[in-house]
C-alpha positions as CSV (number, residue, x, y, z in Angstrom):
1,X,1.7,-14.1,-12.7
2,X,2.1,-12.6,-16.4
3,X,-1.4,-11.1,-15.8
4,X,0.0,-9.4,-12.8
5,X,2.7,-8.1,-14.4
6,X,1.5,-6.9,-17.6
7,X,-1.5,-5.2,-15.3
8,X,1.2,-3.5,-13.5
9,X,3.1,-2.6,-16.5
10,X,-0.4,-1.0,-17.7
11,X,-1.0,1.2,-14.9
12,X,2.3,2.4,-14.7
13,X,1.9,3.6,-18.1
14,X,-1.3,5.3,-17.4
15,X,0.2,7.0,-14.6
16,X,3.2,8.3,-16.8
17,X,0.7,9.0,-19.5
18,X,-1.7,11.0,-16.6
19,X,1.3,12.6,-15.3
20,X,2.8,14.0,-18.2
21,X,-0.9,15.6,-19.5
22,X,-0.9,16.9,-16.1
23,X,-4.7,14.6,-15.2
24,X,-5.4,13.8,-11.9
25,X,-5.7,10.2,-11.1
26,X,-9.5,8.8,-10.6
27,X,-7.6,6.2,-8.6
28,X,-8.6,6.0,-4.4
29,X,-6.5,7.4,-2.2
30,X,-3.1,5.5,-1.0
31,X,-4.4,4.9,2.2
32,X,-7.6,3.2,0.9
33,X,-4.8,1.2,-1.3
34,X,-2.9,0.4,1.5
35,X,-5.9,-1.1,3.0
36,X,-7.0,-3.2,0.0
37,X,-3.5,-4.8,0.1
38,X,-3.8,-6.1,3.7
39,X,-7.1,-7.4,2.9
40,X,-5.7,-9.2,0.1
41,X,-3.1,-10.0,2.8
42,X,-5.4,-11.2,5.3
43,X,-7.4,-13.5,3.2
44,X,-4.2,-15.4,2.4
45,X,-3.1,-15.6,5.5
46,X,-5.2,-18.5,6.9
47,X,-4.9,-20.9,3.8
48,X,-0.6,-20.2,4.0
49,X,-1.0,-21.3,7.7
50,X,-3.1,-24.6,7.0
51,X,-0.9,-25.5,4.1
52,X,2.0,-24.7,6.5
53,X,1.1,-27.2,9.0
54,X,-0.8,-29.6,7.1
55,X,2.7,-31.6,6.9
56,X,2.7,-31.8,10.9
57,X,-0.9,-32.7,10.9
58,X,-0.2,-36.0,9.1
């Protein structure tokens, strides 16, 4: 989780540094973003279902 976070923490000062030189981001577009995050979503999905009824499955 601390690599998460100090990831985060990174790109937000990027962004602040990019914004106040007045760069434009290399970064994709929000939508292609958005659609990373629901992959990332979807692929945990299954494995949170199993472990969710493993205990009934017993």
């Amino acid at each position: 989780m601390k690599a998460y976070l100090m990831s985060l923490a990174v790109g937000v000062a990027v962004g602040l540094l990019y914004n106040v030189l007045q760069v434009k981001s290399p970064a994709p577009p929000t939508v292609a973003l958005v659609g990373l995050l629901g992959m990332l979503g979807g692929e945990h999905v299954i494995p949170w279902i199993r472990t969710w009824l493993a205990p009934g499955l017993h």
